[in-house]
DSSP file (Angstrom, degrees, kcal/mol; ACC not computed):
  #  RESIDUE AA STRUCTURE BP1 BP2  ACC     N-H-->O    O-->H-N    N-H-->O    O-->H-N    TCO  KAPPA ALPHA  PHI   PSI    X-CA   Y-CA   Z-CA
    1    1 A X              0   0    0      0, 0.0     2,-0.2     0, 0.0   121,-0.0   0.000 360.0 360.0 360.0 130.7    6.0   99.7   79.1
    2    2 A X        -     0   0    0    121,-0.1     2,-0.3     1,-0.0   121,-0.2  -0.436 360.0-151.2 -49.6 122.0    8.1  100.1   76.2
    3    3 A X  E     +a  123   0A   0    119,-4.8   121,-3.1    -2,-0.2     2,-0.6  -0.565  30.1 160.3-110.4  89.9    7.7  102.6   73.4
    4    4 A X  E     +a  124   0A   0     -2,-0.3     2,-0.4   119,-0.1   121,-0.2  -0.789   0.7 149.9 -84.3 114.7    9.1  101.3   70.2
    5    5 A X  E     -a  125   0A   0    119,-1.1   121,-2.3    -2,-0.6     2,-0.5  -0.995  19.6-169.0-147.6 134.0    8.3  102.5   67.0
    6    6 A X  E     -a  126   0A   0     -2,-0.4     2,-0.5   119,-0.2   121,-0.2  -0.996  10.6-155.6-122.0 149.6   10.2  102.8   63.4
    7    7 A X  E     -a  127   0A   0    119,-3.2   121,-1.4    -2,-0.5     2,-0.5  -0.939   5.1-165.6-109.1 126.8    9.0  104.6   60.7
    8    8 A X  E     -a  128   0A   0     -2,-0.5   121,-0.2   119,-0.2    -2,-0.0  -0.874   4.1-162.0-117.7 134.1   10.4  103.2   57.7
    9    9 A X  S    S+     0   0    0    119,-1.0   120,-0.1    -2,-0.5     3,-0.1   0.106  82.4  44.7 -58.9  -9.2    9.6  105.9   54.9
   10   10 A X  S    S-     0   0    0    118,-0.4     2,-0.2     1,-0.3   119,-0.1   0.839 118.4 -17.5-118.9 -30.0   10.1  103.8   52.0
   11   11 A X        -     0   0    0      2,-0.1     2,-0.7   122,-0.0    -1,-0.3  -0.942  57.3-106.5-160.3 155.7    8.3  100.5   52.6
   12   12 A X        -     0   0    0     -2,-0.2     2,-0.3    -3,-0.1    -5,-0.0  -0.734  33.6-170.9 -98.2 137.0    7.0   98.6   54.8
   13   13 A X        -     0   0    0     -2,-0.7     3,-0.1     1,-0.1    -2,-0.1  -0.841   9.1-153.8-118.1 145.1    8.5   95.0   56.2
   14   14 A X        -     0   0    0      1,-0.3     3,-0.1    -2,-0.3    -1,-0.1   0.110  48.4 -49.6 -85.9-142.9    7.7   92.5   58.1
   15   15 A X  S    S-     0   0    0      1,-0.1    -1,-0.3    -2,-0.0     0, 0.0  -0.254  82.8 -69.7 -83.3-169.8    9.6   90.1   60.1
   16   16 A X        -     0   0    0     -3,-0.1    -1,-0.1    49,-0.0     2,-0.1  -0.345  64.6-167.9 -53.9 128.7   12.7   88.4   58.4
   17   17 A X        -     0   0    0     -3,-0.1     2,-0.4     1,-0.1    -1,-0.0  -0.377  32.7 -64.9-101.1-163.3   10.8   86.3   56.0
   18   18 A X        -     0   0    0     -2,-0.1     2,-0.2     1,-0.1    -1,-0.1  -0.575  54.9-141.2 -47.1  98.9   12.5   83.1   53.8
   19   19 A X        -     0   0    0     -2,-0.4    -1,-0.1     1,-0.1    46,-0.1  -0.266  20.6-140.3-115.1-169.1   15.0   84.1   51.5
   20   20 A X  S    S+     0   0    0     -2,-0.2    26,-0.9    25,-0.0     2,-0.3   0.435  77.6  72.7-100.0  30.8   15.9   82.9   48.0
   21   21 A X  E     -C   45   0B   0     24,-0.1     2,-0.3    25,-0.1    24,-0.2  -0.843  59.5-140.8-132.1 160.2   20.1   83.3   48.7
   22   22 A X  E     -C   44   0B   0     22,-1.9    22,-1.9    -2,-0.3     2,-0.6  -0.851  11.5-145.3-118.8 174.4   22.9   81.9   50.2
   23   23 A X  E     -C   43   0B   0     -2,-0.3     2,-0.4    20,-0.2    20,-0.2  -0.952  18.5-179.3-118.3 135.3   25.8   83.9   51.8
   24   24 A X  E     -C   42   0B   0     18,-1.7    18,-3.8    -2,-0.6     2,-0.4  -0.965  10.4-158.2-118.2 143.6   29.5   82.2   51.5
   25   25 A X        -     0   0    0     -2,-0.4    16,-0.2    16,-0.2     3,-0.1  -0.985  19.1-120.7-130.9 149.6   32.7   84.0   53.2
   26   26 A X        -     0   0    0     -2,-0.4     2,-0.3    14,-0.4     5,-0.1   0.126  37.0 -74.5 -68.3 169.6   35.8   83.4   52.2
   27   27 A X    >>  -     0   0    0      1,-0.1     4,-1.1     2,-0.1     3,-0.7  -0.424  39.5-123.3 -51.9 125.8   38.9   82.0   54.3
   28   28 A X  H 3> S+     0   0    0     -2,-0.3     4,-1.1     1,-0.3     3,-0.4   0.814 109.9  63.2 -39.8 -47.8   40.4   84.3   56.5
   29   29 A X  H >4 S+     0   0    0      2,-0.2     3,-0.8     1,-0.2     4,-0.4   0.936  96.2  57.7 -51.1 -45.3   43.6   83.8   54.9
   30   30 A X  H <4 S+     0   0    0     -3,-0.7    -2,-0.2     1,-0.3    -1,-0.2   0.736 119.7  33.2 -38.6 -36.8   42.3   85.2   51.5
   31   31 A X  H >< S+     0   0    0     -4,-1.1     3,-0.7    -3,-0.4    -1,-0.3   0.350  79.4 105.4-131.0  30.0   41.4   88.3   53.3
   32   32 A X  T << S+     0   0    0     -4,-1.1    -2,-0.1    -3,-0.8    -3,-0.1   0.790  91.2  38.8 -12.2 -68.2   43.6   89.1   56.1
   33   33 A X  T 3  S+     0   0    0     -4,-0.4    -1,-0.2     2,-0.0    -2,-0.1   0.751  85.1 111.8 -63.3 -29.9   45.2   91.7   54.5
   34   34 A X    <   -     0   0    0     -3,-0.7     5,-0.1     4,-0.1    -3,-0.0  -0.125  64.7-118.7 -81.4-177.4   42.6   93.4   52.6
   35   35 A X    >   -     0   0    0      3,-0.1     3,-0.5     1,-0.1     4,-0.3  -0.063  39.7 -92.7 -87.6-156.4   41.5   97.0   53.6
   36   36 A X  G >  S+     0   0    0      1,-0.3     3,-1.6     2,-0.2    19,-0.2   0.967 124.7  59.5 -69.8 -47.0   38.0   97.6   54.5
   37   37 A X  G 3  S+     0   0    0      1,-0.3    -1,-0.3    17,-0.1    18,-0.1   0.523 101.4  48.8 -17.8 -41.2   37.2   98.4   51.2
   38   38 A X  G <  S+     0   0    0     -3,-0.5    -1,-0.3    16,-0.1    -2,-0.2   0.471  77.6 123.0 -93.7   3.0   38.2   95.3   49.7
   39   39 A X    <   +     0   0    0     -3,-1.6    15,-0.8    -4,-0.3    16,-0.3  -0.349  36.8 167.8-100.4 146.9   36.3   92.8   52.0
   40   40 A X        -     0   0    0     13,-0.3   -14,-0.4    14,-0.1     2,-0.3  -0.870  25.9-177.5-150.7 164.5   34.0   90.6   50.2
   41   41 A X        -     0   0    0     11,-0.2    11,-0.9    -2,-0.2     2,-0.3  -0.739  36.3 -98.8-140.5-150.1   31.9   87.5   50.5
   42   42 A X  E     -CD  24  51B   0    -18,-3.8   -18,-1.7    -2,-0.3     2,-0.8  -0.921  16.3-154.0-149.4 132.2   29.6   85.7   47.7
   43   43 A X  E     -C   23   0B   0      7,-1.0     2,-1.4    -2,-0.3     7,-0.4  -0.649  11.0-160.5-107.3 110.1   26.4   86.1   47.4
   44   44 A X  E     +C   22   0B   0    -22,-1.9   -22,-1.9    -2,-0.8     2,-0.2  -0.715  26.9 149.4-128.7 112.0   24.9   82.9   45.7
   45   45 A X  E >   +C   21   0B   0     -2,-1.4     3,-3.8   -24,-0.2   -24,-0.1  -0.901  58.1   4.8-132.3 150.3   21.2   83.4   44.0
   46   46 A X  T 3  S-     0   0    0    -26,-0.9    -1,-0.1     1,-0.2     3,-0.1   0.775 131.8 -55.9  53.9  20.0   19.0   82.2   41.2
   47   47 A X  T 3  S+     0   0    0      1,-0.3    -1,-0.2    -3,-0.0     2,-0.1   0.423 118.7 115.4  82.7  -1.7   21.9   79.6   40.5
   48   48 A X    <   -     0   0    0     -3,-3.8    -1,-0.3     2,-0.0     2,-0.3  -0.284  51.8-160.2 -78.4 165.2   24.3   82.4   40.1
   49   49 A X        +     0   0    0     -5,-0.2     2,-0.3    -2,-0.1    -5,-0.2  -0.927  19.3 171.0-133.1 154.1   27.3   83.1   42.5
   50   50 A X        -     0   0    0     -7,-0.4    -7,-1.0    -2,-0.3     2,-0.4  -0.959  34.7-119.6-158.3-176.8   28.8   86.6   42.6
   51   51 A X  B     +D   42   0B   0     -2,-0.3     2,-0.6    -9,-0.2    -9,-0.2  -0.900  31.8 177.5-126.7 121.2   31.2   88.4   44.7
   52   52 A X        -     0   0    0    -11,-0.9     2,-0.8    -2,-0.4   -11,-0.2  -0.595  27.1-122.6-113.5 153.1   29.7   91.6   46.5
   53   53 A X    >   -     0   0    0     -2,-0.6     3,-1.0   -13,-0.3   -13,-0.3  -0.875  19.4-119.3-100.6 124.5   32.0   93.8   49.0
   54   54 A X  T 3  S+     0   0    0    -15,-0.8   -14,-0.1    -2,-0.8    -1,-0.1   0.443 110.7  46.0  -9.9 -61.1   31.1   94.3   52.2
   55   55 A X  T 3  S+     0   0    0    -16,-0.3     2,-0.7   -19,-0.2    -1,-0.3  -0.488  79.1 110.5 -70.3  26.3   30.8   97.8   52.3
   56   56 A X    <>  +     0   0    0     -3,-1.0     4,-1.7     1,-0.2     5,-0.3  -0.909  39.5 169.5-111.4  93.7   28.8   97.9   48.9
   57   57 A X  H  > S+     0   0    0     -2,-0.7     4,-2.7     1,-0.2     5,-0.2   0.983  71.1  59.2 -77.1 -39.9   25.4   99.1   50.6
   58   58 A X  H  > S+     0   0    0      1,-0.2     4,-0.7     2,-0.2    -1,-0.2   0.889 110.5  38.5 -39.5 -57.0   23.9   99.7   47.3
   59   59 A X  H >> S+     0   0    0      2,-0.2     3,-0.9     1,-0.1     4,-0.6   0.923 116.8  47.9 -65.0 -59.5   24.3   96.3   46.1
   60   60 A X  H >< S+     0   0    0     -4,-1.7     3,-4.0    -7,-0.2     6,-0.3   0.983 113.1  49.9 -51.3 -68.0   23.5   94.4   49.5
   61   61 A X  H 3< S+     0   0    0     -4,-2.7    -1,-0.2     1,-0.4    -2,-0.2   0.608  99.7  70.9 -39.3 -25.4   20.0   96.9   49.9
   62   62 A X  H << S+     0   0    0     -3,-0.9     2,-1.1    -4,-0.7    -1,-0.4   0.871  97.8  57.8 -49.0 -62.6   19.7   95.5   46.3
   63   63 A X  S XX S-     0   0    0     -3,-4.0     3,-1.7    -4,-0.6     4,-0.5  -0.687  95.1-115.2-123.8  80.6   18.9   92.2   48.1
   64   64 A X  T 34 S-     0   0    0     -2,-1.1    -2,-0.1     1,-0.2    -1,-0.1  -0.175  96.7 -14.3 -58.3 133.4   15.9   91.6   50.8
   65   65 A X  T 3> S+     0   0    0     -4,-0.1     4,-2.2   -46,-0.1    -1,-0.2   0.040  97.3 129.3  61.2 -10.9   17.2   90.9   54.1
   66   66 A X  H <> S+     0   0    0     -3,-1.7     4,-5.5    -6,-0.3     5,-0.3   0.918  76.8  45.2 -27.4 -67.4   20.8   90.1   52.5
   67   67 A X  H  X>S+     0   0    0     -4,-0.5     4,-1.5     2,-0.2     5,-0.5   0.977 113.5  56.4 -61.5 -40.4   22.6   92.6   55.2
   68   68 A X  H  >5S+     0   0    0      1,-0.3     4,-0.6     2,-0.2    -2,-0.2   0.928 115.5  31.1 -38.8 -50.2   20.5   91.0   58.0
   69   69 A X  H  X5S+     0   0    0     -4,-2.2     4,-1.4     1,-0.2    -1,-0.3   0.939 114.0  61.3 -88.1 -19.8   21.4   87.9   57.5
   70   70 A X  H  <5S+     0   0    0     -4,-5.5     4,-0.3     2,-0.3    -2,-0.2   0.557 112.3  44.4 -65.0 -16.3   25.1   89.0   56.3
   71   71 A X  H  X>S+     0   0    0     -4,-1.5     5,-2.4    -5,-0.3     4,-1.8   0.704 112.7  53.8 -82.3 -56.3   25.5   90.6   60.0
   72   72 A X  H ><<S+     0   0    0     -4,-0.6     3,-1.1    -5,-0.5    -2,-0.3   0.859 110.5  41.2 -51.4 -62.3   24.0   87.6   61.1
   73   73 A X  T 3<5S+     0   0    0     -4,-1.4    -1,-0.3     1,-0.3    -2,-0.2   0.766 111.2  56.6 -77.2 -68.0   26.5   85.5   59.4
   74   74 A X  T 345S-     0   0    0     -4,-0.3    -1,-0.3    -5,-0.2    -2,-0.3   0.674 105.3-127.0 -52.6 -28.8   29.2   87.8   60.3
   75   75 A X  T <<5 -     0   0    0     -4,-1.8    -3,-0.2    -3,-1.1    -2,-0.1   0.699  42.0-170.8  63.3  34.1   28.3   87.3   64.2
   76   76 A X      < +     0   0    0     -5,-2.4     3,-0.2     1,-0.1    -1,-0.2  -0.186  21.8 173.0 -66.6 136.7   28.2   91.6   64.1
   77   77 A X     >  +     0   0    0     -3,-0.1     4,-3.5     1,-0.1    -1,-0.1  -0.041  44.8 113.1-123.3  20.9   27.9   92.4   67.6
   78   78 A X  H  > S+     0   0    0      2,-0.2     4,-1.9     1,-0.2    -1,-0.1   0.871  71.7  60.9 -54.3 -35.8   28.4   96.2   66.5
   79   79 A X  H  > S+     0   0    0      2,-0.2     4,-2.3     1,-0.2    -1,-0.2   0.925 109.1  41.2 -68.6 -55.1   24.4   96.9   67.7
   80   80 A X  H  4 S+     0   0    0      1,-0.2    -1,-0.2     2,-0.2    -2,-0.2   0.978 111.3  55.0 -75.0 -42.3   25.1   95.9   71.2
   81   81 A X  H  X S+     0   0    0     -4,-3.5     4,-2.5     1,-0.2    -1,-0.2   0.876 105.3  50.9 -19.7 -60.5   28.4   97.6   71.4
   82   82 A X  H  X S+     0   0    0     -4,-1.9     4,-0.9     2,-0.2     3,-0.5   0.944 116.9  40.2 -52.2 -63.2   27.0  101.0   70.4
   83   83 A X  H  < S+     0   0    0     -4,-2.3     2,-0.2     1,-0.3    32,-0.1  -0.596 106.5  60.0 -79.4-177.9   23.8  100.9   73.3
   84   84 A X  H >> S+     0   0    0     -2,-0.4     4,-2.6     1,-0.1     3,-1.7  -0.581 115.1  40.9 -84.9 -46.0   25.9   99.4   76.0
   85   85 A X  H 3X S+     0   0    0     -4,-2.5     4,-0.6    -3,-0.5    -2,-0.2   0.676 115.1  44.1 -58.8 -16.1   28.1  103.0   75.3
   86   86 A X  H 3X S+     0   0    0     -4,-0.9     4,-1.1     2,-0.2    -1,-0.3   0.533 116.5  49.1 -95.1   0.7   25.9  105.1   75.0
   87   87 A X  H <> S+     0   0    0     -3,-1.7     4,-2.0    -5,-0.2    -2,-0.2   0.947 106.4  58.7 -22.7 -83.9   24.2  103.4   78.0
   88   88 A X  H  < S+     0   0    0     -4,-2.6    -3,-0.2     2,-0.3    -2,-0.2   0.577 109.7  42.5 -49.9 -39.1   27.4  103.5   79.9
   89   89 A X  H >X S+     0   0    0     -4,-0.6     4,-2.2    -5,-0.2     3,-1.7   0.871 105.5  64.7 -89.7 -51.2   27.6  107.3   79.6
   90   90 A X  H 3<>S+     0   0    0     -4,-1.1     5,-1.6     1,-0.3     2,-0.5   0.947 112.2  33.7 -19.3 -77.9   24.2  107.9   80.3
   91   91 A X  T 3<5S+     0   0    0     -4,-2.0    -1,-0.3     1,-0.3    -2,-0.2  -0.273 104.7  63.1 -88.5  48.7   24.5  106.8   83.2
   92   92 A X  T <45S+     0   0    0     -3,-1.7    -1,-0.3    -2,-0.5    -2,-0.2   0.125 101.8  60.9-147.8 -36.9   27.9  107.7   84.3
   93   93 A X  T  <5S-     0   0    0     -4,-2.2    -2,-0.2    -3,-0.4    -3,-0.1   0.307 133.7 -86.6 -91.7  25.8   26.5  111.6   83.8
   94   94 A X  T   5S+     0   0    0      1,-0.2    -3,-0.2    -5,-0.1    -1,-0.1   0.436  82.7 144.8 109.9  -9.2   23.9  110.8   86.5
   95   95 A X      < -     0   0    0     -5,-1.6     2,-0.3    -6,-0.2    -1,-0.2   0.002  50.6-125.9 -81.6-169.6   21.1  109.3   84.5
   96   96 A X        -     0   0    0      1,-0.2     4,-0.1     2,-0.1    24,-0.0  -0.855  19.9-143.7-110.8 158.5   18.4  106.6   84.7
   97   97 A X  S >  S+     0   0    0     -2,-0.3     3,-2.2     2,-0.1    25,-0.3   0.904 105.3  54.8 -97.1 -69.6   18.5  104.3   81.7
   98   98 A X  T 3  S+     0   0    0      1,-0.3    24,-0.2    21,-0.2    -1,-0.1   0.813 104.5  63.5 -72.3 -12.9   14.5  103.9   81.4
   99   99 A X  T 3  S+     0   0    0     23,-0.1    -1,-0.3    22,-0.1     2,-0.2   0.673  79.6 108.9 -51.6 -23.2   14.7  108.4   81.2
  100  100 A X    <   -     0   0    0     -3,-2.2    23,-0.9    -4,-0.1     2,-0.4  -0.472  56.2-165.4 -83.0 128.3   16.7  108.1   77.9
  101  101 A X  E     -b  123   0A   0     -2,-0.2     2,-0.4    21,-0.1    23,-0.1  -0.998  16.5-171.8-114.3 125.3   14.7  109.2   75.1
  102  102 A X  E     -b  124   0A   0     21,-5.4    23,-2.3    -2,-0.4     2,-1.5  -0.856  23.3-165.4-122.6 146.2   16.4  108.0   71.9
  103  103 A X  E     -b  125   0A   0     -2,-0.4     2,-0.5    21,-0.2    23,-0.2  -0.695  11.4-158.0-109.6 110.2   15.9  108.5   68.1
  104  104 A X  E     -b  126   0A   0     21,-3.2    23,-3.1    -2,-1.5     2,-0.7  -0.675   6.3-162.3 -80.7 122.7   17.8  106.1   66.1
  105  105 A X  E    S+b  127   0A   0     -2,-0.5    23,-0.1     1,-0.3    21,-0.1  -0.888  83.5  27.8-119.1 119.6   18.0  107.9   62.8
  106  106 A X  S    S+     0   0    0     21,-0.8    -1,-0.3    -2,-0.7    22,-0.3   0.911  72.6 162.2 105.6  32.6   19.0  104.9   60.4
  107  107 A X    >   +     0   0    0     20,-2.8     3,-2.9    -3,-0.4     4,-0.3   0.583  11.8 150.1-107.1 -13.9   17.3  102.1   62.3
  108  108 A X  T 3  S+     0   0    0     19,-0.4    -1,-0.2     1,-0.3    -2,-0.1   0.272  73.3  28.7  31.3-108.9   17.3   99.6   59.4
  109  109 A X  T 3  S-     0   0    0     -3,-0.2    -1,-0.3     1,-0.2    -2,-0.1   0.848  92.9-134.9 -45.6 -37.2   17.5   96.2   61.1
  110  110 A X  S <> S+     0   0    0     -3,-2.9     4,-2.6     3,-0.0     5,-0.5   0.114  74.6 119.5  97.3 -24.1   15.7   97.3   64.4
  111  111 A X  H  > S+     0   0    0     -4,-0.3     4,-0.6     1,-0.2     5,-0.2   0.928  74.6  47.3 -63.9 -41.3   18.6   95.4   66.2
  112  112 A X  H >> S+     0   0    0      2,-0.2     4,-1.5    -5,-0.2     3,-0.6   0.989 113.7  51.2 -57.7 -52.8   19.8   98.9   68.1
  113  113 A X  H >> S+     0   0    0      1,-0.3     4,-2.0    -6,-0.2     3,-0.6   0.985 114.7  39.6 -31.3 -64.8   16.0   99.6   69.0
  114  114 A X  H 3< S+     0   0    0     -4,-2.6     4,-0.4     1,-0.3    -1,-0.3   0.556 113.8  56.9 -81.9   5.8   15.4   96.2   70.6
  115  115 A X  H << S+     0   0    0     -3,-0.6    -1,-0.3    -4,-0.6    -2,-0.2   0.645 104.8  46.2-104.0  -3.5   18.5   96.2   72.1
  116  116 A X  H <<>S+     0   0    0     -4,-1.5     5,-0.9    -3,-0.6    -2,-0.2   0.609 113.1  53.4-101.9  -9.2   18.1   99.2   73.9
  117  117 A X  T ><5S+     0   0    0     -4,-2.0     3,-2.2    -5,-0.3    -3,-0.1   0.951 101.4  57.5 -38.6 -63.8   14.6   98.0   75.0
  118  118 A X  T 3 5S+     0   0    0     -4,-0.4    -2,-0.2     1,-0.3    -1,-0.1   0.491 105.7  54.6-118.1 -26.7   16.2   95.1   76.1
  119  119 A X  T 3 5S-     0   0    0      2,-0.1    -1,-0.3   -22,-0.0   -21,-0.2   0.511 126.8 -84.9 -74.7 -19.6   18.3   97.7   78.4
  120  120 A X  T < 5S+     0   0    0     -3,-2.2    -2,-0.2     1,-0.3    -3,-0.2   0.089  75.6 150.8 118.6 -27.7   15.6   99.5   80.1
  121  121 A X      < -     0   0    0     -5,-0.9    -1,-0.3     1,-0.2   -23,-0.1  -0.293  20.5-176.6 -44.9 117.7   14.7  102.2   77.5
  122  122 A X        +     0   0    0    -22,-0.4  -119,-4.8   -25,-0.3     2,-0.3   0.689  63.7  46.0 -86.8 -40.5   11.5  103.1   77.7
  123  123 A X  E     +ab   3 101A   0    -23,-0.9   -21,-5.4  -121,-0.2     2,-0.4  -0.971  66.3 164.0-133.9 126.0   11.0  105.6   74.9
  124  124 A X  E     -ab   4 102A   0   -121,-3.1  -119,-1.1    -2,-0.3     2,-0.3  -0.929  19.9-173.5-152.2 135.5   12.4  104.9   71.1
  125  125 A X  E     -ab   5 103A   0    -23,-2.3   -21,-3.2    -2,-0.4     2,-0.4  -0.978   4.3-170.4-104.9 131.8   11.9  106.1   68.1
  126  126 A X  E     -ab   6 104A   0   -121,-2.3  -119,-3.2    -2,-0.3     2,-0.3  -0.971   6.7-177.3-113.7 107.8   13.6  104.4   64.9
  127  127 A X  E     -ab   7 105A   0    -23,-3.1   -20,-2.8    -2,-0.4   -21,-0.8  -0.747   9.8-160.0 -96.1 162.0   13.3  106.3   61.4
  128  128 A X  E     +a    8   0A   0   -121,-1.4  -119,-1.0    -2,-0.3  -118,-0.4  -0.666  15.0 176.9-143.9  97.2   14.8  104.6   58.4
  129  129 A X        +     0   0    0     -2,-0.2     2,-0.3  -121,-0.2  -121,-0.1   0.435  41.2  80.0 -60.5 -30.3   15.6  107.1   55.4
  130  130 A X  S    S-     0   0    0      1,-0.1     3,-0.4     3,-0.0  -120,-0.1  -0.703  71.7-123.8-115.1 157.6   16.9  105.9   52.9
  131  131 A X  S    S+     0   0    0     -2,-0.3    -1,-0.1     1,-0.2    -2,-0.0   0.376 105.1  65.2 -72.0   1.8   15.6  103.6   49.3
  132  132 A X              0   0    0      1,-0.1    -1,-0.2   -69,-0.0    -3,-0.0   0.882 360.0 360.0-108.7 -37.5   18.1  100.9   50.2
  133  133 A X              0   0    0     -3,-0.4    -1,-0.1   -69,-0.1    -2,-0.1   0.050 360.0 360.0 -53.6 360.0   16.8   99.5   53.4
């Protein structure tokens, strides 16, 4: 049996409910070049359009479920990356994947929890810290 658990400190959510936005990203030529800093999409609410930067956490966290679905959107496959290396190392120094006790400090989405579930980890804990999430 799985232990999964986050403790959100600021509110509690359920799962992704309906939301009241759309997400547009621009052509890939338009932003080829820029640095990370500059990467943008548009965020189109309440009949509005604006243009939010990627890396603007404040502003997305602004926005329930926005980064969820903006990962989503994005196809970020960052979550699985992370646990298959720290997997990979785990077990490379001689350990059992379902031994790993992990605390994901920052667990926002949940997608690194359930995907280290979803790996054979037995015991996780998820905190989420911060007012934006």
């Amino acid at each position: 049996m799985n232990n999964f658990f986050v403790i959100n400190l600021w509110k509690q959510e359920t799962d992704m409910q309906k939301v009241d936005f759309e997400i547009e990203l621009p052509e890939i030529e338009s932003v080829r070049n820029l640095s990370i800093h500059e990467e943008y999409f548009w965020l189109k609410q309440n009949g509005t359009q604006r243009k939010l930067r990627l890396h603007d956490y404040v502003e997305i966290y602004q926005v329930p479920y926005l980064y969820e679905h903006l990962m989503e959107k994005l196809e970020s496959k960052s979550h699985t990356v992370v646990t298959s290396l720290l997997v990979e190392q785990f077990t490379q120094a001689g350990g059992k994947v379902e031994d790993m006790v992990v605390l994901d400090i920052g667990a926002g989405t949940g997608w690194v929890g359930k995907t280290l579930a979803d790996l054979g980890v037995k015991s996780i804990v998820g905190i989420v810290c911060n007012v934006f999430s």
